[in-house]
MILO-478720 format. One record per residue: residue number from 0; residue in three letters; x, y, z of N, C-alpha, C in turn. Coordinates in pm, whole numbers. Atoms other than C-alpha are relative to their C-alpha. Example, Ala and Ser with C-alpha at 12.3 -4.5 7.8 and 13.67 -1.06 7.14 Angstrom:
MILO-478720
(rec 0 "ala" (89 -119 0) (1230 -450 780) (90 120 0))
(rec 1 "ser" (-82 -119 -6) (1367 -106 714) (-77 109 73))
This chain:
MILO-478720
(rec 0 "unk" (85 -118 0) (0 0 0) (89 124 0))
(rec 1 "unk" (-80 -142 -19) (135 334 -105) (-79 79 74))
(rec 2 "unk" (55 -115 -78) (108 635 89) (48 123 -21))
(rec 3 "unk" (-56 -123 37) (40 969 -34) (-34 78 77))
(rec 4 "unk" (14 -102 -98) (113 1264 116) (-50 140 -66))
(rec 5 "unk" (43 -143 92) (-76 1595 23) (102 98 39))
(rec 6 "unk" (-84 -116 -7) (95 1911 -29) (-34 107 -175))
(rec 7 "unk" (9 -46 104) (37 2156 -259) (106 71 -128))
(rec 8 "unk" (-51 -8 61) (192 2242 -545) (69 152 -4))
(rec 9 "unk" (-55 -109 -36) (392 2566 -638) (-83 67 -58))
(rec 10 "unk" (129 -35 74) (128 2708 -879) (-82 -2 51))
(rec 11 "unk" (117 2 -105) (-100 2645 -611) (25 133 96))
(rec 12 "unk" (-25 -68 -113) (72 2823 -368) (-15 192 -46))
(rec 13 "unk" (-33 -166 96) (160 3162 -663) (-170 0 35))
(rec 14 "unk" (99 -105 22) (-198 3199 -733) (-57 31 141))
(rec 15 "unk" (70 -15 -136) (-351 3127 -374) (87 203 80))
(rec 16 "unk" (-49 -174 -56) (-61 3468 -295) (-46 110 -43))
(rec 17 "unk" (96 -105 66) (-211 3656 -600) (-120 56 29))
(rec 18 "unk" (156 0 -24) (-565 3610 -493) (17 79 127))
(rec 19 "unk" (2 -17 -134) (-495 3693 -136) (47 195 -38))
(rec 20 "unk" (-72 -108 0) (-269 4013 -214) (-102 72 -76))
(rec 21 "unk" (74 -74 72) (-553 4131 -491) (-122 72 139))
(rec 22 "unk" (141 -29 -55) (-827 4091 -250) (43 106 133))
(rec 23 "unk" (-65 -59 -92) (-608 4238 19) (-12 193 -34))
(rec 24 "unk" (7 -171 59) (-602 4591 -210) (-127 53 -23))
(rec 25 "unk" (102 -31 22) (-917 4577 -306) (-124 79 162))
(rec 26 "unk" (85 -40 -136) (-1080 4568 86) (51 151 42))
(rec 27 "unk" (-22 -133 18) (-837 4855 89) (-23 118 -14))
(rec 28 "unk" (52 -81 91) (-961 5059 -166) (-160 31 26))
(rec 29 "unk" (129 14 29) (-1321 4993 -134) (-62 35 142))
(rec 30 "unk" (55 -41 -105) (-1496 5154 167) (-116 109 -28))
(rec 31 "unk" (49 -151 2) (-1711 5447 261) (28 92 -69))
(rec 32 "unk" (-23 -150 89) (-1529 5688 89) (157 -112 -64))
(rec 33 "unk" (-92 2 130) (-1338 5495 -237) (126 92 -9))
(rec 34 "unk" (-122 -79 16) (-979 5584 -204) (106 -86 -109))
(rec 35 "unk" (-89 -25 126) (-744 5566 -548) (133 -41 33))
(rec 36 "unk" (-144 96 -59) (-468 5303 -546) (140 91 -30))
(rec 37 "unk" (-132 -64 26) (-211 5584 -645) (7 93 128))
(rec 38 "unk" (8 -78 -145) (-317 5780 -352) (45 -93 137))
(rec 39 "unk" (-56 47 -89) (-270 5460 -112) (143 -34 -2))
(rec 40 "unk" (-88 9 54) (46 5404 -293) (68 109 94))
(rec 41 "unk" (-93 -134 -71) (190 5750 -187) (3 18 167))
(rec 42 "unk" (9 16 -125) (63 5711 173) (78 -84 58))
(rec 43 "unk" (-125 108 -18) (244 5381 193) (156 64 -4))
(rec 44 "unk" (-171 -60 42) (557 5522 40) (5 91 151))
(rec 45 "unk" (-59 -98 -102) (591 5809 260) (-29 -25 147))
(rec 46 "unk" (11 39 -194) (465 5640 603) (142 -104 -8))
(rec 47 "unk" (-130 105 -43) (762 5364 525) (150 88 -22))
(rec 48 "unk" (-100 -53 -14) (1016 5606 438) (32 112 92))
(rec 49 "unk" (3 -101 -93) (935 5871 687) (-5 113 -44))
(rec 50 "unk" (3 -124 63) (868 6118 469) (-150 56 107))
(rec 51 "unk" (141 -47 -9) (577 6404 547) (-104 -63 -33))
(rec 52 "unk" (126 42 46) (230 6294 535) (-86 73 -131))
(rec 53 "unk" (64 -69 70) (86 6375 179) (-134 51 27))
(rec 54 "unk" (152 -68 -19) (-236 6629 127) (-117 -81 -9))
(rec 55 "unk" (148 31 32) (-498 6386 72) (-95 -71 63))
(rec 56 "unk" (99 59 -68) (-796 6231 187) (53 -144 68))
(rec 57 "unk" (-34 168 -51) (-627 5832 228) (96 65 84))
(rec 58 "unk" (-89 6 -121) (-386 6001 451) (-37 -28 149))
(rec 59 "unk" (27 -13 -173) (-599 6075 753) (-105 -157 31))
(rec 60 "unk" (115 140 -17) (-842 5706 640) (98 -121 35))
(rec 61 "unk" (-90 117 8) (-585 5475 567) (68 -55 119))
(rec 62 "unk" (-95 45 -57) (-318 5408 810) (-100 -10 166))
(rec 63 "unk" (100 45 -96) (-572 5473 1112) (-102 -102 60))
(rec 64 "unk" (88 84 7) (-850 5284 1013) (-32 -101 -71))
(rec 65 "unk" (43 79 115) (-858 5094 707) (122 -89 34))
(rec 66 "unk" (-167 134 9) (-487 4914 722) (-27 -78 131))
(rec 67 "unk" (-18 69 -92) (-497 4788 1040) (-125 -152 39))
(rec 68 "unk" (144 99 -20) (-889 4678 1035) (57 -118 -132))
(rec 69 "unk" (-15 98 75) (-774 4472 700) (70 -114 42))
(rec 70 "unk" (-101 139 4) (-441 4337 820) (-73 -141 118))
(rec 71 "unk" (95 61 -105) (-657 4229 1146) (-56 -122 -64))
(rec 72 "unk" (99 74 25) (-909 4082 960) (98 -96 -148))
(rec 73 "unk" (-68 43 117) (-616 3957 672) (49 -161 140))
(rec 74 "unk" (-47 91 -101) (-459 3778 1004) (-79 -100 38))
(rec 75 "unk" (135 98 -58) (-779 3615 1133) (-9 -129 -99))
């Protein structure tokens, strides 16, 4: 009697990261007030490099409320 062992493949594993990382931007993006992936883009950038906080609306949504509730709920 053979015995197989599951495991998934690597193609399994790429898209299962794609899917995850899309849906990850999307919960992002998609709220109460629709914020513009070039706008979270720049927020990102400049909260990881320590730059000033740019002028716009995803500055004061994002990093407060939206990132944390995702990664939370990304973690879960």
């Amino acid at each position: 009697m053979k015995i197989r062992t599951e495991h998934f493949r690597l193609w399994e594993y790429l898209i299962f990261t794609a899917v995850t990382v899309i849906v990850f931007c999307l919960c992002v993006c998609i709220g109460s007030v629709n914020l513009p992936m070039s706008d979270i883009f720049d927020v990102l950038k400049s909260a990881l490099m320590g730059l000033p906080k740019p002028e716009v609306v995803a500055s004061s949504i994002l990093l407060p409320v939206r990132l944390p509730r995702v990664l939370c709920v990304a973690l879960t």
